[in-house]
Each structure stands twice: as C-alpha cells, then as structure tokens.
N, C-alpha and C positions, 0 to 999 in steps of 0.2 A: 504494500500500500504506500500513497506518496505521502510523505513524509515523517515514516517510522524510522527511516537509519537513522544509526545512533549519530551523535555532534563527531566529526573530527576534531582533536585537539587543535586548536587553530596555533600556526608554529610563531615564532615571535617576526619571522620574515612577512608574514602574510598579510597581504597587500599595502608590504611596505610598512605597517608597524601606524598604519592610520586608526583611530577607536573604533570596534563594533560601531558605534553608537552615530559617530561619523558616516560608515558608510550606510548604514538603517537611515538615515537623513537624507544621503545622497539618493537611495533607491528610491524610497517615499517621492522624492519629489520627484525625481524624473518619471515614476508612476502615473503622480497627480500630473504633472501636461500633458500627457499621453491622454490619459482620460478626459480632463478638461477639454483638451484639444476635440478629442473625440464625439463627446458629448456635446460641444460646440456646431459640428460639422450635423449632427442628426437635429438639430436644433433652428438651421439653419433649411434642412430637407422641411424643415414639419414649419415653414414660413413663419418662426417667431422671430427671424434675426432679421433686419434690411442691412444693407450696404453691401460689406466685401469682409474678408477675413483672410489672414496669412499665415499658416501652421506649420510649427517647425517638428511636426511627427517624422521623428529621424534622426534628428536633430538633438534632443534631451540629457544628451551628455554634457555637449555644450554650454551653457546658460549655468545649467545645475551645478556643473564638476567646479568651473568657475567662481561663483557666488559663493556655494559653501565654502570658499577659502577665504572669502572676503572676514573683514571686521565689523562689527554693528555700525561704527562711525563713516565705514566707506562709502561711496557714490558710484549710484551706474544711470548710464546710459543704454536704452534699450531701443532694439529695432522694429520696425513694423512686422514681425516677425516674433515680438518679444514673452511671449506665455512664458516659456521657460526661463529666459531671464528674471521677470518679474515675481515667477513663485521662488525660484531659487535667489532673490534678494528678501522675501520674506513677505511678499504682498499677500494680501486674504485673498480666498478662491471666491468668496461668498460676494464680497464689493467687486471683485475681477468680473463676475460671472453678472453681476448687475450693471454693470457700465454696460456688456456685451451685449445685454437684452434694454441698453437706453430704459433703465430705472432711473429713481431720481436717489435711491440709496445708492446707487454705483459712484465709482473714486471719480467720476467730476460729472456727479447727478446725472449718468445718464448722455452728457452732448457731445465725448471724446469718443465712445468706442473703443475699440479694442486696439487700435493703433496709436491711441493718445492717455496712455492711461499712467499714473503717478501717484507716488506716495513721499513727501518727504520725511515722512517720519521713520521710514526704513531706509532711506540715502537711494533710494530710486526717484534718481529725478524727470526720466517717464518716457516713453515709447514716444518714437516720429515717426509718421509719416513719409517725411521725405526722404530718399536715398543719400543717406551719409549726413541725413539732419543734425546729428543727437553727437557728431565730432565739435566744433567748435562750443558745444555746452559743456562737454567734458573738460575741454582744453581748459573754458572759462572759469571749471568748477575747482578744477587742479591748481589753476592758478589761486585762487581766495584760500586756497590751500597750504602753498607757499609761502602769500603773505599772513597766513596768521599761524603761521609755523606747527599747523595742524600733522600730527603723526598718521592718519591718514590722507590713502588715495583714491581715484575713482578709473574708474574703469568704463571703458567706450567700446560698445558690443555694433558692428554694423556687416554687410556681407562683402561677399567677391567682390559683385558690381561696384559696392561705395568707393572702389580703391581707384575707380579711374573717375573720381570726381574733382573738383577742386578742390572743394571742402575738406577730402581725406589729405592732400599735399599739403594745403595751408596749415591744416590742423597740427599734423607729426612735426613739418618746419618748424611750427613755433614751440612746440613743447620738447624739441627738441636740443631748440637753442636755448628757452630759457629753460631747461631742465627740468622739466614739469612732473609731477606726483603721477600721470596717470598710465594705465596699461590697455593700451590696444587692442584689442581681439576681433579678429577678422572671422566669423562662421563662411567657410569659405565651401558652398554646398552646388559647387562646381555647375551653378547657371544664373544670369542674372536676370529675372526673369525668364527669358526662354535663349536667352546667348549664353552659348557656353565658352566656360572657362578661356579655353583653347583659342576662341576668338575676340576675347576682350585684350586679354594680356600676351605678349610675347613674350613671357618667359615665363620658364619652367616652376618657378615658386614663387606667390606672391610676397612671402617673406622679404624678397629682393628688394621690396617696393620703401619697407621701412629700412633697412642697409641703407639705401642709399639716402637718407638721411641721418646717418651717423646714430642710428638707436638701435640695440639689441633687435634680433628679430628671430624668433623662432615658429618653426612648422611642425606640428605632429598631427596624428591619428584622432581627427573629433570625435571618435565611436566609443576612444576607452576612457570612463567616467573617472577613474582612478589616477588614472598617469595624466588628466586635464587637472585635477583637484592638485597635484604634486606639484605638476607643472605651474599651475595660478599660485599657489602657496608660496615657492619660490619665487614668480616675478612680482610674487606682491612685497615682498623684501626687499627685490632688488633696485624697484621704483621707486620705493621710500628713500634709497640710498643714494638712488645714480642719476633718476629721472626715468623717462620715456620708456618701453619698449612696446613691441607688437610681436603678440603670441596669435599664430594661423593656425584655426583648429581645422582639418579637411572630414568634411562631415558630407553628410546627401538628406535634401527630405525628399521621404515617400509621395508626397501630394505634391499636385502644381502650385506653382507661385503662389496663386491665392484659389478661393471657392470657383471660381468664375473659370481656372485653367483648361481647358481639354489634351490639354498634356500632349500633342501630338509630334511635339520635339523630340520628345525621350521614347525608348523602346522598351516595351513588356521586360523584356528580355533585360535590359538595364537596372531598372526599377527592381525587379525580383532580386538579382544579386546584391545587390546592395539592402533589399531587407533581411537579407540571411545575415547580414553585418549590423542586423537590431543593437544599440547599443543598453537599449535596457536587459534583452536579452542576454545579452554577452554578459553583463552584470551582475545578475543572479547565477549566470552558468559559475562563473569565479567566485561568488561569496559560498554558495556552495560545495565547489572541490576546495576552496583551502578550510571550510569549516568555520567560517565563519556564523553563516546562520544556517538550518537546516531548510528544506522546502516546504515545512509548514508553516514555518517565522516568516518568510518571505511571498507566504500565500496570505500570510493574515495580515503583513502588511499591504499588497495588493488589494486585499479587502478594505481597508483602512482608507485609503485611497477611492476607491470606489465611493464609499460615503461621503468620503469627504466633498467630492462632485457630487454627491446626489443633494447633499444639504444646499449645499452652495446654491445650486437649481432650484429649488425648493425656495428657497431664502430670494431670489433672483425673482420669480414668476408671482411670489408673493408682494412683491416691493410694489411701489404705485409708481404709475407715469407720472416724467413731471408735466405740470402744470403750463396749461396752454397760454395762461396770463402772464408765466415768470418768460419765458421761449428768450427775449432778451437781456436776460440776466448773464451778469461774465460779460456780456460783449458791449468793448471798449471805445468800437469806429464802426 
C-alpha cells in the first residue's frame, strides 16, 4: 500500500543539509500554484473570470525555490506570470484568488487582476503587466536600500523576452555601476510569447546578457527546487556584499503564454517531454528516496494544498463586487 514503507534515515548529506521543514515549505507551495493555477484555468472555462490570465504550470520551482530563500525584510518584483512568485513571497491565496474573481476583498479591491496584484507588507511590491515592467522598480527599490543602509535586498523576477528590452539594459547598467542590493532572475521558459529563444537572442546563454555588464551571472536547471533554493541562498549573500547579479533559471510552462494561447508554435511532442521534467514531481520523487518525508506526509501535504484552494475559492465567490458608485476610486487622471 502507498505509503506504508518504513522512513529512510535521512543521511546528514540529504538534500544538502537544508531542514525537513524547509523543504515541507518548499513542496507546499509549489503544490499551492499548481493548484491555484489550476483551479484558476476551470474557473475561467465555467465564465467566472473576464480578461486574460498567464500561468506559470511548469514553472513552480522557480518563484518558490527562490523566495523561500528570501528574508521577511526582502523585496520582489513579480511578473505577469507571477502566482508562484507571489505565494512563495508569502501572499494569501484567499485575497490572491479574490483580486482574480475582481472582488472588492481582493489585494486592490478587485481593479488589478491577477497581473497587478501587491502586498507591501510581505516586500512584494506587485506583478506588471508590462514586459520587463517591475526592473527599474526593483533597481528603485534597491536603491532606498543602499541609502538607508538597509541589510536587505530585492529581487527582480521577469522572463527571456524582458532581456531584449530597454528596460532590462538600463536597469542591470545602473545597478551595476552603483552596486545595487538586488538579484536578477530571468525565468527563462524558452519562448517569449510565441518566439522562441533561438530567435530572440544570438547567443547560447542569456547569462551572457548580464556579463557583459560587469555582474555575476549564473545559468542553471529551473526544474530543480533545491539547487534554485541553494543557489538564491547564496546570491542573496552575495548581493548584500558585492551588488548586482543575475541568476537564469531555464525552466518550460506547460500552457500557452496566456488563457487565450492555441499553442500552435510548440509541438505535442515538445510539451510532453518536458512535463516528464515536472519539477514538483521531481521533488517529491527526491524527498522520498533520500527519506526525507514518506509518501503519505507528502500526500497529506498535497491534500493540505488542495484546501487551501478550495477555501481561498470559497472565500473568493463569497466576497461582494465592488460597488458601481466607488468604479472611480484609486484613479488619479
């Protein structure tokens, strides 16, 4: 039966010497956007969502491995894209999941959606919209950073595409030169929109891109949650100390760009191998051969998750619209 074997001793190597408890955190959440995301997309079929929506189901190592390395004092920046970011910087599912259904309980009543959504009370200073928007906020943020000799940093989540903007070169240039508190991170899920990798960038790693601004730049594996957690752990040190760098995690999502995609870029045949490279999967497969949790700990976390969406929803469909008298309220021009 699943989950009768006995616990492996878990060896002092195992997974690096990170706490149970750590990576129980790390699962949980990359759980919860899988789900949320999910539960968003049938949400969306059953005509309670309008607009658009952009899911990073694929993607969850990312954001998550990330963030949990952060400090409660740090800052992010999140992309249109940003579920996983925003749960793994500590955002509620319940106010998340109410923005998405335009409640007026959602984190800005209801008028941002799911691309615009913030919390400064957790150092989430909020999803854009715009490709490679949420760089010069980071720069900005790193910088008040510097001047109030604050021991935190913020970190700046955007994709491939952001890299051939302006925005992304002005941004590393100046946080470069003035040696800025923040850390880069490229989800680089090998299409921007529907151009791939291959024809945005002439060259082999987009790592290259922050090199040649004189900043650390590393590339790895965006599927392994563990070695992304290691890796942020360490450039969150390093940025406190040196300034700038950019970590490229190379990750895939399973879905098109947004709701609206017909995917006809990409091939069956593509998409399928790369969900064999499930990174929640992967995740559980490793916390279970080193023993760290058995398969029924890591099924009642999954369950745990599961509710935690079903409340959120609940909480969400419950909440009232806002009010047709306020419509102009926030808006400043």
């Amino acid at each position: 039966m699943v989950g009768t074997r006995p616990r492996k001793t878990p060896s002092a190597e195992a997974s690096h010497g990170i706490p149970a408890e750590t990576l129980r955190t790390i699962y949980l959440k990359m759980v919860q956007t899988r789900r949320f995301e999910e539960t968003a997309a049938r949400l969306f079929a059953e005509g309670k969502v309008h607009g658009t929506a952009h899911f990073c189901i694929g993607e969850e190592a990312t954001g998550i491995g990330v963030c949990t390395a952060l400090e409660p004092g740090d800052r992010m920046t999140a992309t249109h894209r940003g579920h996983g970011q925003s749960i793994g910087k500590g955002m509620r599912l319940d106010l998340m999941m109410a923005e998405f259904l335009g409640k007026e309980t959602g984190y800005c009543h209801g008028r941002g959606g799911c691309m615009h959504i913030a919390d400064f009370s957790v150092g989430s200073l909020g999803a854009n919209g715009i490709v490679g928007g949420g760089m010069p906020l980071a720069v900005g943020a790193a910088l008040s950073q510097r001047l109030q000799k604050s021991p935190d940093i913020t970190v700046c989540f955007f994709g491939d595409g952001a890299t051939s903007t302006g925005s992304f070169h002005e941004s590393v240039n100046l946080a470069s030169v003035w040696k800025l508190p923040v850390l880069f991170v490229c989800v680089n899920n090998l299409y921007a929109m529907s151009t791939p990798l291959r024809r945005q960038a002439n060259i082999p790693d987009l790592a290259q891109r922050g090199a040649a601004y004189g900043i650390r730049s590393v590339s790895m594996d965006g599927n392994d949650a563990v070695a992304i957690y290691l890796a942020a752990r360490e450039a969150r040190e390093y940025v406190r100390q040196n300034g700038p760098m950019l970590l490229v995690l190379n990750t895939y999502r399973h879905m098109g760009h947004s709701k609206s995609d017909a995917n006809v870029y990409r091939t069956k045949q593509e998409i399928e191998e790369w969900k064999k490279r499930c990174p929640i999967k992967r995740l559980r497969e490793r916390l279970v051969a080193e023993g760290t949790f058995t398969e029924a700990e890591l099924d009642a976390v999954e369950a745990q998750a599961a509710r935690d969406v079903a409340d959120a929803v609940r909480f969400a469909e419950e909440s009232p619209a806002p009010k047709i008298e306020e419509a102009t309220r926030d808006v400043y021009a």
